[in-house]
C-alpha positions in Angstrom: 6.9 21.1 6.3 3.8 20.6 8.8 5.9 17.4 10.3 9.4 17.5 11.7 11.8 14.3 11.1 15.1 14.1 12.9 17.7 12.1 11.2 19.9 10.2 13.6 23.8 10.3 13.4 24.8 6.6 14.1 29.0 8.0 13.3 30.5 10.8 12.7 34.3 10.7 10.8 36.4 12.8 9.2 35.4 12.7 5.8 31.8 11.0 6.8 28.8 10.5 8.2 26.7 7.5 8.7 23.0 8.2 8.8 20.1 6.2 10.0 17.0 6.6 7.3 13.9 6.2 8.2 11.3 5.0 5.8 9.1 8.0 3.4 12.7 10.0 3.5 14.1 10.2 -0.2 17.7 10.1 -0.9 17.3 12.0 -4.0 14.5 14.5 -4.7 11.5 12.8 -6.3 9.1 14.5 -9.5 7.1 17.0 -7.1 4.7 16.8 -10.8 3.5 12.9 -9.0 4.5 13.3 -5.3 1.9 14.2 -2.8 2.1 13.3 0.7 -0.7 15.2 3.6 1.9 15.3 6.5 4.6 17.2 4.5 4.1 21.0 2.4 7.8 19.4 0.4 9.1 16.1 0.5 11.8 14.9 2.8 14.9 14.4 1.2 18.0 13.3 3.1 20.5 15.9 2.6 18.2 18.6 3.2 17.1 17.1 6.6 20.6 16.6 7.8 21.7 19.8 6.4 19.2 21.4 8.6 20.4 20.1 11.8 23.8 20.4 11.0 23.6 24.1 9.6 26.7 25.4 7.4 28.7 22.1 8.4 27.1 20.3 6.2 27.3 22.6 3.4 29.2 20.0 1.2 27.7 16.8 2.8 26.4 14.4 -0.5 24.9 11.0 -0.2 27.7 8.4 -1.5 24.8 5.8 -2.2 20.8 5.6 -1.7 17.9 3.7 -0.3 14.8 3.0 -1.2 12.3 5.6 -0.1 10.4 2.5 2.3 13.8 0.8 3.4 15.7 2.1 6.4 18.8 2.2 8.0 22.1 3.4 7.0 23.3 6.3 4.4 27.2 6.9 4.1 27.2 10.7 3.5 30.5 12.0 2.2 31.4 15.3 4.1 33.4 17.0 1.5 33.7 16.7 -2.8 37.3 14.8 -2.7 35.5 11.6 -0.3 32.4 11.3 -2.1 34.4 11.2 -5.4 36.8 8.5 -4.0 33.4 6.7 -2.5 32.1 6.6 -6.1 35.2 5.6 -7.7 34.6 2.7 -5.2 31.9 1.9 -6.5 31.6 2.3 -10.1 35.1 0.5 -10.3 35.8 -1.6 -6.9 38.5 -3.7 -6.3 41.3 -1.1 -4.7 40.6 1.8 -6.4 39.0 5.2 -4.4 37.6 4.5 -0.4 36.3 1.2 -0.1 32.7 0.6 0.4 31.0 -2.4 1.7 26.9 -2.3 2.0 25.0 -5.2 3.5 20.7 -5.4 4.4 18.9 -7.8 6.6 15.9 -8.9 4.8 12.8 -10.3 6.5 11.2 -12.8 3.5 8.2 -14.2 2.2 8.5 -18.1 2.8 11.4 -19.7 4.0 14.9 -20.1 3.6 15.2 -23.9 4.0 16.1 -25.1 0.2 19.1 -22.3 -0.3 22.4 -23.4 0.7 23.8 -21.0 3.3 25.8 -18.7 1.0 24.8 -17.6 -2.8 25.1 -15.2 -5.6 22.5 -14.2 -7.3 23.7 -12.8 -10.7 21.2 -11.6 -13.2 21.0 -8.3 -16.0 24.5 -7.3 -14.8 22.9 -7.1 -11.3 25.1 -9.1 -8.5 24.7 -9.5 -5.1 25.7 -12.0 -2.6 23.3 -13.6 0.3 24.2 -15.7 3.3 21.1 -17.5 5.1 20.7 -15.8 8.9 17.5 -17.6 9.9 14.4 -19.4 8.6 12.8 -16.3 7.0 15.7 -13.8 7.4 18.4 -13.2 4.5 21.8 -10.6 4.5 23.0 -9.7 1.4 25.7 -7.7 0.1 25.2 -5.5 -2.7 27.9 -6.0 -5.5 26.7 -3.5 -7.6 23.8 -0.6 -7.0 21.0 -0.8 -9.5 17.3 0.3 -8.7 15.4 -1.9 -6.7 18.2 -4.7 -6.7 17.6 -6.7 -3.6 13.8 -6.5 -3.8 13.5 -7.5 -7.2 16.2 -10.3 -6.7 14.7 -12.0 -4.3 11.4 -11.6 -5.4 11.9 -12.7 -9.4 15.2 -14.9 -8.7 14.7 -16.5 -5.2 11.0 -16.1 -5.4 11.2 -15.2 -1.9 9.6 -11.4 -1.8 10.6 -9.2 1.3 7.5 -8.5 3.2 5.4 -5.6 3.0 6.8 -5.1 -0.5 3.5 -4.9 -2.2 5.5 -3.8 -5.4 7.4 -7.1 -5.7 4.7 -9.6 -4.3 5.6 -9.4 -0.8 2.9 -9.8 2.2 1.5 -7.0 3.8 2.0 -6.5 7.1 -0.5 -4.7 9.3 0.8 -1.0 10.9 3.7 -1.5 9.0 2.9 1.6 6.5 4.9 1.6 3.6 7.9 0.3 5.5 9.5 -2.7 3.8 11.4 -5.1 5.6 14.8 -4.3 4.1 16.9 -2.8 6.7 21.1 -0.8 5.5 22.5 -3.1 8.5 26.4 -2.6 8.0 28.3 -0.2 6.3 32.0 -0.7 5.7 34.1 1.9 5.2 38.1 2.2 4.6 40.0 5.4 4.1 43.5 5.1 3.5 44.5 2.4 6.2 41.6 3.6 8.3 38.7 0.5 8.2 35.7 0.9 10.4 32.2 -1.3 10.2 29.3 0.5 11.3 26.4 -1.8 12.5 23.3 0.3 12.0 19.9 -0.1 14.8 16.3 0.2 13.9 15.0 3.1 15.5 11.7 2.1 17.9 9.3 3.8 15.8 10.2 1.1 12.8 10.3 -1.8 14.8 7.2 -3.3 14.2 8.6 -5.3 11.3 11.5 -6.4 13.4 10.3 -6.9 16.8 11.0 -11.0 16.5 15.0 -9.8 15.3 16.1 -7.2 17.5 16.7 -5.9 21.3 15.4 -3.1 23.2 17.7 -0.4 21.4 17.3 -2.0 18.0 20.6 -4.1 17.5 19.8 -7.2 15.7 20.3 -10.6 17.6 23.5 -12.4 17.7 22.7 -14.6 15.2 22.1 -11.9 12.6 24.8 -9.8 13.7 27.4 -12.8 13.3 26.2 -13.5 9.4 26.7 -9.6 9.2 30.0 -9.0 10.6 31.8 -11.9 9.4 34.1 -12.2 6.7 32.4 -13.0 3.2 35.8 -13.4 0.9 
């Protein structure tokens, strides 16, 4: 690898971590047959990275749940086989079974927000995710279930309200913004056992360009956003 990328711990539990992505850094490893990038000799995948800081500690860290390759922010990362098996069951069953996950994204849109009412489901090809309005142009959602692409195309093909930079889905492009999307893993919930802990994830300075207008010097959002993020949905 002729570039070094440093993934940042944003928590650090028992049977987790909580990772902050950056954008070009693949959860899972893509076909080397298509990918081809000049910085990098391999691509950067996730586990790999942190498994290189963390040496044989995170011998059997496994990504619970993935991004995008262009959308940032946080990754829960089981640290052993029993938590991401009870993540999963989570997720592929919900309600109380396994360790409960809750996922939410700030999303900066094409267009404006005006004619939604302030809370929605969007439910579509067995694809379900709830949104709550946070500002003229700025969306959170919660992910109900985890399909490809879900938000993006969502609010792109349903809402008709594309994130920006998304060139795949329609969205505007945004100059110096590389490949970077406007979808940012904001909040992570996590409960084990009677153990609940939100994690409210920053965007590191060398993404903020996309986010300048939404966040503070170290990349919290503003208290507007954070509110919508934090509060309870039911």
């Amino acid at each position: 690898m002729s570039r070094k990328l440093s993934i940042n711990l944003v928590y650090e539990a028992k049977n987790y971590v909580i990772a902050n992505k950056p954008p070009g850094v693949f959860c899972q490893p893509p076909d080397r047959n298509v990918w081809y990038n000049a910085q990098y000799k391999e691509p950067p995948i996730l586990l790999e990275l942190l498994k290189s800081q963390a040496s044989t500690r995170a011998a059997e860290w496994r990504p619970v749940h993935r991004l995008d390759t262009n959308v940032t922010g946080g990754v829960l990362v089981a640290k052993n086989k029993n938590a991401a098996a009870m993540f999963s069951r989570h997720l592929k069953k919900g309600g109380n079974h396994g360790y409960k996950l809750t996922r939410r994204y700030v999303a900066l849109v094409e267009g404006n927000t005006a004619e939604l009412p302030d809370t929605g489901v969007i439910s579509e090809n067995g694809r379900l995710s709830k949104f709550k309005k946070a500002g003229l142009h700025v969306l959170v959602l919660q992910l109900c279930t985890g399909k490809k692409h879900q938000i993006r195309q969502q609010l792109s093909q349903c809402l008709k309200l594309p994130i920006l930079n998304d060139l795949k889905y329609g969205g505007r492009q945004i100059t110096g913004a590389g490949r970077q999307i406007a979808l940012h893993s904001a909040l992570i919930q996590a409960q084990v056992g009677v153990q609940e802990q939100i994690h409210l994830v920053p965007v590191m300075e060398k993404w903020r360009n996309l986010w300048s207008t939404y966040v503070d010097e170290e990349g919290h959002f503003c208290p507007q956003i954070r509110r919508v993020l934090t509060e309870n949905w039911g």
